[in-house]
PQR file with spaces between the fields and no chain letter, atoms N, CA, C, O and H, PARSE charges and radii, in Angstrom:
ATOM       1  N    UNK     1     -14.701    8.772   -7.041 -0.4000 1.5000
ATOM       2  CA   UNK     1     -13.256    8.812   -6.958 -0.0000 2.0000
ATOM       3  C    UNK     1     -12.734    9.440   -8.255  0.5500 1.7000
ATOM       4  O    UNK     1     -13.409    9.080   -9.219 -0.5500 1.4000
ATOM       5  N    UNK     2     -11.752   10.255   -8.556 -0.4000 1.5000
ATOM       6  CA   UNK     2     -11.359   10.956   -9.326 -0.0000 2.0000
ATOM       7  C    UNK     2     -10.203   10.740   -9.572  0.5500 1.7000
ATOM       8  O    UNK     2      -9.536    9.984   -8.865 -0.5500 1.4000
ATOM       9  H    UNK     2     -11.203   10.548   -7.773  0.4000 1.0000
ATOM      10  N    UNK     3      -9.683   11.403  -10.702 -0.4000 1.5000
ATOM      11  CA   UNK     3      -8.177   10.337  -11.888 -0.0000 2.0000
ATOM      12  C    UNK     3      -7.144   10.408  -10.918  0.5500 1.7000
ATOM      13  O    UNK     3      -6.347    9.473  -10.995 -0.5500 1.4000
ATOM      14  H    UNK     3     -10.225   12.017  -11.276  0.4000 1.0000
ATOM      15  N    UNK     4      -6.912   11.292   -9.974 -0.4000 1.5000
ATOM      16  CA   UNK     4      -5.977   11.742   -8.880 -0.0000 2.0000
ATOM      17  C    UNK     4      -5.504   10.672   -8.075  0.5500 1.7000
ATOM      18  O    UNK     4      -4.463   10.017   -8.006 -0.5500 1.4000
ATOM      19  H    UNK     4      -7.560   12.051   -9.912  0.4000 1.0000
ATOM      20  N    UNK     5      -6.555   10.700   -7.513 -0.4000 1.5000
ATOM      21  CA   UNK     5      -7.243    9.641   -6.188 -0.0000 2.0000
ATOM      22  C    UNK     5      -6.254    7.708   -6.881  0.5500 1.7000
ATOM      23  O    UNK     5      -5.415    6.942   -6.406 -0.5500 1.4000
ATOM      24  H    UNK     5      -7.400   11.232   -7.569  0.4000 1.0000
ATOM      25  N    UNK     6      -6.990    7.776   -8.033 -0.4000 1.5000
ATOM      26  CA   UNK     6      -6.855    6.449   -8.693 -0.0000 2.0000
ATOM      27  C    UNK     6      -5.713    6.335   -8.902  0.5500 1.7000
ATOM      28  O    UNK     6      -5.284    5.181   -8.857 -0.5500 1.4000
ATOM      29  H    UNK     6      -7.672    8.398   -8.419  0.4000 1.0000
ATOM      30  N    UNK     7      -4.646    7.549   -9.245 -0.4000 1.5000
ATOM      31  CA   UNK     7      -3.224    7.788   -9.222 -0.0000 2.0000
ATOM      32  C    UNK     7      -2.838    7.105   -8.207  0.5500 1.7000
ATOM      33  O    UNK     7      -2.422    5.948   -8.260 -0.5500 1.4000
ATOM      34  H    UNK     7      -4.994    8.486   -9.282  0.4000 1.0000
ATOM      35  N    UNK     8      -2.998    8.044   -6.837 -0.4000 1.5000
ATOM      36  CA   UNK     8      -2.292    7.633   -5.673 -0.0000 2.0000
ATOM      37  C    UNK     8      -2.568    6.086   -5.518  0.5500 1.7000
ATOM      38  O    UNK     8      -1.676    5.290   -5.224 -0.5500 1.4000
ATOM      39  H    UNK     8      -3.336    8.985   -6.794  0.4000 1.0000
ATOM      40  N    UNK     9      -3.813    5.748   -5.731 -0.4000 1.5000
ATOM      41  CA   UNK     9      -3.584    4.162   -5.538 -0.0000 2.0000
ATOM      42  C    UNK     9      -2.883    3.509   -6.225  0.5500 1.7000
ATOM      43  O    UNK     9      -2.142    2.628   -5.790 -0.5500 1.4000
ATOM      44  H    UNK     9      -4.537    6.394   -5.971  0.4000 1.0000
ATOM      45  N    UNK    10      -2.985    3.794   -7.295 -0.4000 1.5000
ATOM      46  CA   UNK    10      -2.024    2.760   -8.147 -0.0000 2.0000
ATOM      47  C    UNK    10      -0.435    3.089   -7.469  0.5500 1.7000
ATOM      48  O    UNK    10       0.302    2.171   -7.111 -0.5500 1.4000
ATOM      49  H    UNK    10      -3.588    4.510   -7.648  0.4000 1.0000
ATOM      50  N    UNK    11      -0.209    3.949   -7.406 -0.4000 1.5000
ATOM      51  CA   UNK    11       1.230    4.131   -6.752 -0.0000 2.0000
ATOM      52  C    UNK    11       1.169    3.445   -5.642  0.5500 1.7000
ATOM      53  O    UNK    11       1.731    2.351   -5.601 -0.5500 1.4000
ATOM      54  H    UNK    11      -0.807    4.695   -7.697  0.4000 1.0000
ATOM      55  N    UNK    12       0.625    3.838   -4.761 -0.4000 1.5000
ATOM      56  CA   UNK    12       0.850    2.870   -3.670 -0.0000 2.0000
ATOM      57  C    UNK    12       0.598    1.560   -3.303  0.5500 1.7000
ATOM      58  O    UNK    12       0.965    1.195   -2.185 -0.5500 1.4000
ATOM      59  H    UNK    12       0.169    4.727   -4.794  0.4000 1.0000
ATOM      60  N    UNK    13      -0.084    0.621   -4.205 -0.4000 1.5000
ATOM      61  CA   UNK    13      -0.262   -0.422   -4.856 -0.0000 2.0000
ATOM      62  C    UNK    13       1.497   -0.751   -5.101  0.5500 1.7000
ATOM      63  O    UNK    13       2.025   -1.718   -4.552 -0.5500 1.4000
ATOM      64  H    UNK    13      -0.382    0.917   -5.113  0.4000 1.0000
ATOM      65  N    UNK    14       2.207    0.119   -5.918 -0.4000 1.5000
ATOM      66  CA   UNK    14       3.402   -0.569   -6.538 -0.0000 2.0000
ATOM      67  C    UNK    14       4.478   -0.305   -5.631  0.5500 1.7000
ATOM      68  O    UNK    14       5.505   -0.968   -5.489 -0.5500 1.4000
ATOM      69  H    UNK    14       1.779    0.905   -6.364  0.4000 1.0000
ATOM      70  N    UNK    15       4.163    0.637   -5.092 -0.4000 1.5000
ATOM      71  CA   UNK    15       4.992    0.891   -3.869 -0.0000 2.0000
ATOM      72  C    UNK    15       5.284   -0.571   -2.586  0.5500 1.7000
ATOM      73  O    UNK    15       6.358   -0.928   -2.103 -0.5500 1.4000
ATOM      74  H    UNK    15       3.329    1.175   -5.208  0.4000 1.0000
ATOM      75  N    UNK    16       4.056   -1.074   -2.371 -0.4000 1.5000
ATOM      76  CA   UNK    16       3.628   -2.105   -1.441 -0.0000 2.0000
ATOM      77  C    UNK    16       4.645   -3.311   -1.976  0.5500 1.7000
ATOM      78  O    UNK    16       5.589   -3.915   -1.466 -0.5500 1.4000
ATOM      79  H    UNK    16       3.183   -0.785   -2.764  0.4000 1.0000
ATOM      80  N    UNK    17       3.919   -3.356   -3.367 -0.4000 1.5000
ATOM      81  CA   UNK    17       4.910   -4.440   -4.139 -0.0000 2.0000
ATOM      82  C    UNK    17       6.268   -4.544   -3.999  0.5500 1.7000
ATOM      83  O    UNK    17       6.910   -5.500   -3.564 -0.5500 1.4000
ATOM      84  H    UNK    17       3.152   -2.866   -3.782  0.4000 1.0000
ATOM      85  N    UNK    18       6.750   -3.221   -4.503 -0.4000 1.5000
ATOM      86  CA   UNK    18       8.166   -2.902   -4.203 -0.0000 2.0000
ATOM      87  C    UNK    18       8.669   -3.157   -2.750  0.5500 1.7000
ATOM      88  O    UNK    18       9.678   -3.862   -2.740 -0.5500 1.4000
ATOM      89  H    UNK    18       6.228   -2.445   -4.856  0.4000 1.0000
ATOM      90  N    UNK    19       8.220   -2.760   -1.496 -0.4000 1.5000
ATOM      91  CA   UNK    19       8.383   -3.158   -0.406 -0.0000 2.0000
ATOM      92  C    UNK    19       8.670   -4.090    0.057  0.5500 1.7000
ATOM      93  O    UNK    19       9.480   -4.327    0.954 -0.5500 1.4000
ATOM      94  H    UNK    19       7.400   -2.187   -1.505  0.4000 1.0000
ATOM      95  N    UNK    20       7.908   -4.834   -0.619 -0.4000 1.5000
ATOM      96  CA   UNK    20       7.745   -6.794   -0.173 -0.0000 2.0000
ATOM      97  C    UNK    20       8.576   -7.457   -1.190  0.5500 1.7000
ATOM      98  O    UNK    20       8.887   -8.631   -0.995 -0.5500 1.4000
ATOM      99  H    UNK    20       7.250   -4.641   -1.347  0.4000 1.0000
ATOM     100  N    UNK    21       8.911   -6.945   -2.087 -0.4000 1.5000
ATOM     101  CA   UNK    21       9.726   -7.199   -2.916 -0.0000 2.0000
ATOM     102  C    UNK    21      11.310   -7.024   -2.122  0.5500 1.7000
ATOM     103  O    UNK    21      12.068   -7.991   -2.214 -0.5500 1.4000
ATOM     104  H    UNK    21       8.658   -5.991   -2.246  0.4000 1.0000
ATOM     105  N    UNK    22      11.805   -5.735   -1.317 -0.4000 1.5000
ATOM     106  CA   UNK    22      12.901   -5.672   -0.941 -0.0000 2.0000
ATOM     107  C    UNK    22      13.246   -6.415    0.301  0.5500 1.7000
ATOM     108  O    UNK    22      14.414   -6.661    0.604 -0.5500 1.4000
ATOM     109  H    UNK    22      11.190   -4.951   -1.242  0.4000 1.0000
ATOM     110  N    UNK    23      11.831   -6.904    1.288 -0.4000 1.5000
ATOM     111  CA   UNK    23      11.618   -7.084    2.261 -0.0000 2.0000
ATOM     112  C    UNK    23      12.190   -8.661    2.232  0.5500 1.7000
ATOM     113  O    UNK    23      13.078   -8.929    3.040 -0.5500 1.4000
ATOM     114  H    UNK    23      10.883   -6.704    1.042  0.4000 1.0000
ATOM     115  N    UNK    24      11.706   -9.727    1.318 -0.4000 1.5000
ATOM     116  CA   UNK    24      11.688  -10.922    0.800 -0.0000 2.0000
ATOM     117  C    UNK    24      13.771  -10.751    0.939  0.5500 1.7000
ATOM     118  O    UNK    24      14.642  -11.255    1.649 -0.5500 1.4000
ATOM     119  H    UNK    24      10.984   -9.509    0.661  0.4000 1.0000
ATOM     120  N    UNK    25      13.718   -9.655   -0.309 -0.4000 1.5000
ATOM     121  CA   UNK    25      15.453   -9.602   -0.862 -0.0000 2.0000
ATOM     122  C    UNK    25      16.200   -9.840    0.691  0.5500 1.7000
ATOM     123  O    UNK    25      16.861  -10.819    1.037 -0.5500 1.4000
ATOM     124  H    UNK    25      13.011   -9.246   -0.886  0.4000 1.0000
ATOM     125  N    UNK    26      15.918   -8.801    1.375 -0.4000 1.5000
ATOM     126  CA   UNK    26      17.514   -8.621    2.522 -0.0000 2.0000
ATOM     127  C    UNK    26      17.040   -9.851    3.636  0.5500 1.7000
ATOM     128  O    UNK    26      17.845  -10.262    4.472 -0.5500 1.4000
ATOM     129  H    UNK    26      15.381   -8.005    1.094  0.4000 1.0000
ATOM     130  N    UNK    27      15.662  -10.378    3.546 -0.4000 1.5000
ATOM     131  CA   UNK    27      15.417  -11.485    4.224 -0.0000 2.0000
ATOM     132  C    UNK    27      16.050  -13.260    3.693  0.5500 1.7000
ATOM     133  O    UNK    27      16.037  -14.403    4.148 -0.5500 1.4000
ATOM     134  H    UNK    27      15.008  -10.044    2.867  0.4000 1.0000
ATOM     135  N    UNK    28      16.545  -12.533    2.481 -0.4000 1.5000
ATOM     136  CA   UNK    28      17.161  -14.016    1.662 -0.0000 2.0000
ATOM     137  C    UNK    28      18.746  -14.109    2.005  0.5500 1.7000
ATOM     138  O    UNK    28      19.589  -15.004    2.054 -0.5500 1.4000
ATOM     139  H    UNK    28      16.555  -11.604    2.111  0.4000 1.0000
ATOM     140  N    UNK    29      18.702  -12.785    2.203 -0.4000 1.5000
ATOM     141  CA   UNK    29      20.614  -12.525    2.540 -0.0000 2.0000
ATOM     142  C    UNK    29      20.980  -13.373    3.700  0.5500 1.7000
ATOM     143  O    UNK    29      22.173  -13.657    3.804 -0.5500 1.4000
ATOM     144  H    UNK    29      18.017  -12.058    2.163  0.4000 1.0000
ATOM     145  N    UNK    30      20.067  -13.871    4.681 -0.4000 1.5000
ATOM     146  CA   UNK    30      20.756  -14.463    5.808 -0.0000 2.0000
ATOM     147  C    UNK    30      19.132  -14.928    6.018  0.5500 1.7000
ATOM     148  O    UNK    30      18.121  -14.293    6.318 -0.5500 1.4000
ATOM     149  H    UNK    30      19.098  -13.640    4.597  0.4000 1.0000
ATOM     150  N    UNK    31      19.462  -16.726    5.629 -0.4000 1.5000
ATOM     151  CA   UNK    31      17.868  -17.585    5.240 -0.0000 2.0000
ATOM     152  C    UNK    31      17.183  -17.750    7.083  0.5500 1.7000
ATOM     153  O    UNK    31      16.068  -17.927    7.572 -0.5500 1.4000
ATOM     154  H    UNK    31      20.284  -17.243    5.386  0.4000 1.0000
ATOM     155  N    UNK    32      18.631  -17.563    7.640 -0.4000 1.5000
ATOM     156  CA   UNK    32      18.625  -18.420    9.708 -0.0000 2.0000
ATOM     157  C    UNK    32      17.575  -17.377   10.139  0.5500 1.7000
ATOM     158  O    UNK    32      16.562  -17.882   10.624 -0.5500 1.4000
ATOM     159  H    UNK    32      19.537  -17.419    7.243  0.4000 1.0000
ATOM     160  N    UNK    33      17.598  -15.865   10.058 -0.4000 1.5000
ATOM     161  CA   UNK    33      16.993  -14.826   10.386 -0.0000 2.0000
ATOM     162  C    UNK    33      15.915  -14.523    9.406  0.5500 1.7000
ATOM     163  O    UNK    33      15.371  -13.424    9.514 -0.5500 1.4000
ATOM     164  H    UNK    33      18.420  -15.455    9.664  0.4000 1.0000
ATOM     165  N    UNK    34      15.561  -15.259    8.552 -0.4000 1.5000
ATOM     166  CA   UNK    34      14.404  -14.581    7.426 -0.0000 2.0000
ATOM     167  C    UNK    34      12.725  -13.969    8.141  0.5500 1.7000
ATOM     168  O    UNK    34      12.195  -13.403    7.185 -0.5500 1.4000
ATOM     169  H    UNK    34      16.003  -16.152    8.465  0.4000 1.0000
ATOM     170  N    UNK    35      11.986  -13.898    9.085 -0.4000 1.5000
ATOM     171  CA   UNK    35      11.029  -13.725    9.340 -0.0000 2.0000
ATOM     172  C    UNK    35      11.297  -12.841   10.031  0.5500 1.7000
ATOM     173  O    UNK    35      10.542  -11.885    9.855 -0.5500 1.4000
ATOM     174  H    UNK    35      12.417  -14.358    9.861  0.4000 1.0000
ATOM     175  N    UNK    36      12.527  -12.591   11.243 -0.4000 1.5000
ATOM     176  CA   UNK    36      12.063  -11.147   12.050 -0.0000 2.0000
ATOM     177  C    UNK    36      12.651  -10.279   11.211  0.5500 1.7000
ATOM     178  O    UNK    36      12.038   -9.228   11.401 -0.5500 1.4000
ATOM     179  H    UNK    36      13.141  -13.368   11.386  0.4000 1.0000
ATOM     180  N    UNK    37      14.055   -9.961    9.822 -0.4000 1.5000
ATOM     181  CA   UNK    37      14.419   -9.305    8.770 -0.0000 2.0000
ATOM     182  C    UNK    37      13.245   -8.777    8.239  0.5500 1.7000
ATOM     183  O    UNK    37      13.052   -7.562    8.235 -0.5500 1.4000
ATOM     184  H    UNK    37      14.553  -10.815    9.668  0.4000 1.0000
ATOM     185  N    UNK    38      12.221   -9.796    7.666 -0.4000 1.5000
ATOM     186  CA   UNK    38      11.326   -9.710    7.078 -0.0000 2.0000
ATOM     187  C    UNK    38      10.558   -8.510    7.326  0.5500 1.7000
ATOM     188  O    UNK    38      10.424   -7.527    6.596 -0.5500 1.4000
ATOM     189  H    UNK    38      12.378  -10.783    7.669  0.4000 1.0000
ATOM     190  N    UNK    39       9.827   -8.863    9.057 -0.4000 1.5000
ATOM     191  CA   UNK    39       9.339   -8.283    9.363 -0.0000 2.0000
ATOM     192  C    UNK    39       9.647   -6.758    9.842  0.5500 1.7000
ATOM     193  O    UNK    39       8.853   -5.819    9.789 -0.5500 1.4000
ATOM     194  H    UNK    39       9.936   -9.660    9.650  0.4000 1.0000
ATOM     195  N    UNK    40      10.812   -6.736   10.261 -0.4000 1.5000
ATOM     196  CA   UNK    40      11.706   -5.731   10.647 -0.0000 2.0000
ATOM     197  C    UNK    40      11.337   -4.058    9.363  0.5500 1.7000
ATOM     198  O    UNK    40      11.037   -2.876    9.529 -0.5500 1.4000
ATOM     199  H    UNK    40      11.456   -7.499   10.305  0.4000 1.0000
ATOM     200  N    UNK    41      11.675   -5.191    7.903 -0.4000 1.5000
ATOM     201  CA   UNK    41      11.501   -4.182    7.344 -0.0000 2.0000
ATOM     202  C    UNK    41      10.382   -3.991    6.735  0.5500 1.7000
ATOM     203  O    UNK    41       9.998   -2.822    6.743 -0.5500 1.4000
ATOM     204  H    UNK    41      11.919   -6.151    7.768  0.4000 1.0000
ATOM     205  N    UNK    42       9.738   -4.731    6.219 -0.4000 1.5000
ATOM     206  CA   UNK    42       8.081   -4.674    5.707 -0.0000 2.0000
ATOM     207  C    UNK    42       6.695   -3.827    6.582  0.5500 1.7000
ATOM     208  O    UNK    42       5.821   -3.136    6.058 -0.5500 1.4000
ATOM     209  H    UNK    42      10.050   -5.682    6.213  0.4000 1.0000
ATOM     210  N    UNK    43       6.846   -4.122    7.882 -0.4000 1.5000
ATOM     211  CA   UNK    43       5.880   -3.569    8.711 -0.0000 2.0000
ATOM     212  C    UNK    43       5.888   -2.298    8.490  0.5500 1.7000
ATOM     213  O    UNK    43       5.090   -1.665    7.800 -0.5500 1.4000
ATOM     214  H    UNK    43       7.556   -4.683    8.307  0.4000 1.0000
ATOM     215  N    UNK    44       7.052   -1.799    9.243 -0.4000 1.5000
ATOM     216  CA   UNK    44       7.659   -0.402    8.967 -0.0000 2.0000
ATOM     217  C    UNK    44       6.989    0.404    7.966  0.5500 1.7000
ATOM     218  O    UNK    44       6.048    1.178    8.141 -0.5500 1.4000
ATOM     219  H    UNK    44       7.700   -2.314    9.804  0.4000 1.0000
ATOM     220  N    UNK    45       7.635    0.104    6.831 -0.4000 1.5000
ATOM     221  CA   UNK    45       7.452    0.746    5.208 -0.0000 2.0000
ATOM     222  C    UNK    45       6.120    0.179    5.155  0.5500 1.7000
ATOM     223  O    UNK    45       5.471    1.139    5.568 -0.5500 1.4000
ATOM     224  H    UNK    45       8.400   -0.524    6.689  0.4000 1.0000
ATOM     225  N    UNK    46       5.549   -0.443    4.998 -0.4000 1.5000
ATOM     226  CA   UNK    46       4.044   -0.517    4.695 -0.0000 2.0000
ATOM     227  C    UNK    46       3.043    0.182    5.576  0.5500 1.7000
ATOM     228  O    UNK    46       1.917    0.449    5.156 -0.5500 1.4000
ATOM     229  H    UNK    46       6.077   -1.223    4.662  0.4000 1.0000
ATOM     230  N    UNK    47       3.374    0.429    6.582 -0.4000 1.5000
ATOM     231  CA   UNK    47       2.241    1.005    7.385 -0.0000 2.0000
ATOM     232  C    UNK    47       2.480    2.820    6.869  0.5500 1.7000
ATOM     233  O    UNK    47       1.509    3.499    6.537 -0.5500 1.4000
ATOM     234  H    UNK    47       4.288    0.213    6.922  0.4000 1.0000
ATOM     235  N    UNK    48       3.509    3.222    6.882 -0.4000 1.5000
ATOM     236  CA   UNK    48       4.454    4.697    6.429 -0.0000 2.0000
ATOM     237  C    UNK    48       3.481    5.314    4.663  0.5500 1.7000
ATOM     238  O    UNK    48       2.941    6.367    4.323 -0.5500 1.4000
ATOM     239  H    UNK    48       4.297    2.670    7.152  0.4000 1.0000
ATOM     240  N    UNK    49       3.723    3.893    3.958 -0.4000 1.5000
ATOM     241  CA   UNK    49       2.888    4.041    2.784 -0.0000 2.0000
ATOM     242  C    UNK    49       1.898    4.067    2.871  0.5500 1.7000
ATOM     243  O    UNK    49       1.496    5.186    2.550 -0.5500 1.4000
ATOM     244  H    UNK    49       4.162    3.038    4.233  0.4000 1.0000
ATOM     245  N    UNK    50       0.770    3.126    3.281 -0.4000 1.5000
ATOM     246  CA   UNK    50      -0.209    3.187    3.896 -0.0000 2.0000
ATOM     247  C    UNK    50      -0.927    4.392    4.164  0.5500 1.7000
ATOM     248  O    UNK    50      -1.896    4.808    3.529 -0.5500 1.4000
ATOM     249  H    UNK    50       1.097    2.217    3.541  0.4000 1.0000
ATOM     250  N    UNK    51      -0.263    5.033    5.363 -0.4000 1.5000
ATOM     251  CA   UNK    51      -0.447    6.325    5.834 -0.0000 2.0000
ATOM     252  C    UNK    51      -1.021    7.396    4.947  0.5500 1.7000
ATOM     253  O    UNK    51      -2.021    7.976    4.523 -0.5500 1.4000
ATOM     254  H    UNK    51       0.524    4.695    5.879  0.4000 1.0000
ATOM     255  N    UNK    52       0.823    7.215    4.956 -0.4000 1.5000
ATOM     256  CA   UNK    52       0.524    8.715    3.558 -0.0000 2.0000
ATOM     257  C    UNK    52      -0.172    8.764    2.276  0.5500 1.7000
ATOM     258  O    UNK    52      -0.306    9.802    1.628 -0.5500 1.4000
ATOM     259  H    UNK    52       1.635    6.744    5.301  0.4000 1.0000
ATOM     260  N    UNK    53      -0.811    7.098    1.764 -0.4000 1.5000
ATOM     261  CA   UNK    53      -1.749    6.891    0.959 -0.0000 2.0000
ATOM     262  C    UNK    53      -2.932    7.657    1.117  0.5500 1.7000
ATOM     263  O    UNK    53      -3.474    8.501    0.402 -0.5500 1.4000
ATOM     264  H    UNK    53      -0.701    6.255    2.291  0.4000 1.0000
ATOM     265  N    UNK    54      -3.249    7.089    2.397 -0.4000 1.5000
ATOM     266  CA   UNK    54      -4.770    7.476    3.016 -0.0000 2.0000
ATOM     267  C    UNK    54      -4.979    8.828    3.260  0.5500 1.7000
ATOM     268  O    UNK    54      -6.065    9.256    3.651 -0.5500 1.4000
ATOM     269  H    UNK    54      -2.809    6.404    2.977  0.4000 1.0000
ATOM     270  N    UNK    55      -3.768    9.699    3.005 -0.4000 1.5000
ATOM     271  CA   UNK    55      -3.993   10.845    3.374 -0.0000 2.0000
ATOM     272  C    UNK    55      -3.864   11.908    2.123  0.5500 1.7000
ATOM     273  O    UNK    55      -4.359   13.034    2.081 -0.5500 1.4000
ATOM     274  H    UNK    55      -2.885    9.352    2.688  0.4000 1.0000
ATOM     275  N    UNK    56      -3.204   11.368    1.284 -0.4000 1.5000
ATOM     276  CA   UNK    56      -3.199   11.789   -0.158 -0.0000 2.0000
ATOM     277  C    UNK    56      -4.851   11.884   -0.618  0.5500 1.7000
ATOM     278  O    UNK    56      -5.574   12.767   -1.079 -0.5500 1.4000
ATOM     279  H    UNK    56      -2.801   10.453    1.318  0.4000 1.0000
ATOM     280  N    UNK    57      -5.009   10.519   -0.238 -0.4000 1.5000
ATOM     281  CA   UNK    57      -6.438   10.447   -1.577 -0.0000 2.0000
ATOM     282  C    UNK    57      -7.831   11.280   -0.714  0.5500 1.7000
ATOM     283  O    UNK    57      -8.905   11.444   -1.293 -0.5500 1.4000
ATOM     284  H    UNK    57      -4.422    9.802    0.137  0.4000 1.0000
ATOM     285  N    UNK    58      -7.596   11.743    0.705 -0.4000 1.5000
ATOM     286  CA   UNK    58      -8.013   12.668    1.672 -0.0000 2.0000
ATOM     287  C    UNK    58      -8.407   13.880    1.129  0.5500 1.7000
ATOM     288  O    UNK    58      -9.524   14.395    1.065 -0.5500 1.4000
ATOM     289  H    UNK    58      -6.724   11.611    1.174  0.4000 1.0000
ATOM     290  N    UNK    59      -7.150   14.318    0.688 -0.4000 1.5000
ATOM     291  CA   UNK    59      -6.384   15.209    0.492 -0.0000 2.0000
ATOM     292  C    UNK    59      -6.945   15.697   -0.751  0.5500 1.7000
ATOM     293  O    UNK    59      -7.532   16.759   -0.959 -0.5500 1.4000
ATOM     294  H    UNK    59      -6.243   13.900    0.740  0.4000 1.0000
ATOM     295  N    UNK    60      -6.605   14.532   -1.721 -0.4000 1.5000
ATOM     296  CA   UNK    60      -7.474   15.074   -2.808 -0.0000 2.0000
ATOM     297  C    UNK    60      -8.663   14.899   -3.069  0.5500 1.7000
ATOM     298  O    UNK    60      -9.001   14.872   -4.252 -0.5500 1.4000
ATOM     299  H    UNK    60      -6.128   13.670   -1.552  0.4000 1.0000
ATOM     300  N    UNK    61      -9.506   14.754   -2.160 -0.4000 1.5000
ATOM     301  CA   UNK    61     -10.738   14.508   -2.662 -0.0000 2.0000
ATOM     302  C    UNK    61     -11.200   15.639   -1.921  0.5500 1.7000
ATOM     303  O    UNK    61     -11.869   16.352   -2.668 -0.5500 1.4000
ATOM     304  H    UNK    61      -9.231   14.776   -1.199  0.4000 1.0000
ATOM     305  N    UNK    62     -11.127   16.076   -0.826 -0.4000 1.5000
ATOM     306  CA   UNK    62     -11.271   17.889   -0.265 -0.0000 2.0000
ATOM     307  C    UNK    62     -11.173   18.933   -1.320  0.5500 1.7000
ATOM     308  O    UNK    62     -11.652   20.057   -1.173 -0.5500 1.4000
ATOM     309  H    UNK    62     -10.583   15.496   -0.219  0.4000 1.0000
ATOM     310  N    UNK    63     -10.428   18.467   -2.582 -0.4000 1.5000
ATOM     311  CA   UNK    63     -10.066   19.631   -3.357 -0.0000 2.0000
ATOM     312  C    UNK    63     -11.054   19.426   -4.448  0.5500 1.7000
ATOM     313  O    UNK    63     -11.029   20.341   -5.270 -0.5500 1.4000
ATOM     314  H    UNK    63     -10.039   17.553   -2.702  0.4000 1.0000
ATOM     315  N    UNK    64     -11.903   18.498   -4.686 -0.4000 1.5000
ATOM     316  CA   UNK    64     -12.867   18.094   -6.259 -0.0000 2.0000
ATOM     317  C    UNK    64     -14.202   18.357   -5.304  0.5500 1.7000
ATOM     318  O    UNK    64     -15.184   18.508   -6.031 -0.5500 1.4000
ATOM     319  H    UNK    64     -11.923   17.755   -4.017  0.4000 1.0000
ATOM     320  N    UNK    65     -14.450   18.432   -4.249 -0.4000 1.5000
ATOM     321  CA   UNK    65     -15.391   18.778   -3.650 -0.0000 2.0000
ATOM     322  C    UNK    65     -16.178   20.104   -3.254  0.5500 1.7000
ATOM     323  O    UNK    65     -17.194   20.036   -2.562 -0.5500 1.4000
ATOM     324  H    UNK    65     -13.653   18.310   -3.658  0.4000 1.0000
């Protein structure tokens, strides 16, 4: 794995964080609805990051090869 690669993870590592971090937030705004909010927005954005993680570090590892 190469400094690139280790980039994108760490980003998307903080990205995830950040996610669940906002996900928690607009799920606190209204406590009656907190789990489908939750989920509403976390699934979404994490799978999106996810993605385009897996395809970054793809991506760059085609190019050190």
């Amino acid at each position: 794995m190469n400094t690139k690669q280790k980039i994108v993870i760490v980003v998307v590592d903080a990205l995830v964080f950040a996610e669940l971090f906002y996900s928690i937030m607009q799920g606190k705004e209204n406590p009656e609805y907190i789990t489908p909010i939750f989920f509403q927005n976390f699934i979404p954005l994490v799978l999106i990051t996810l993605i385009l993680g897996k395809i970054l570090v793809k991506r760059l590892r085609a190019e050190s090869e």
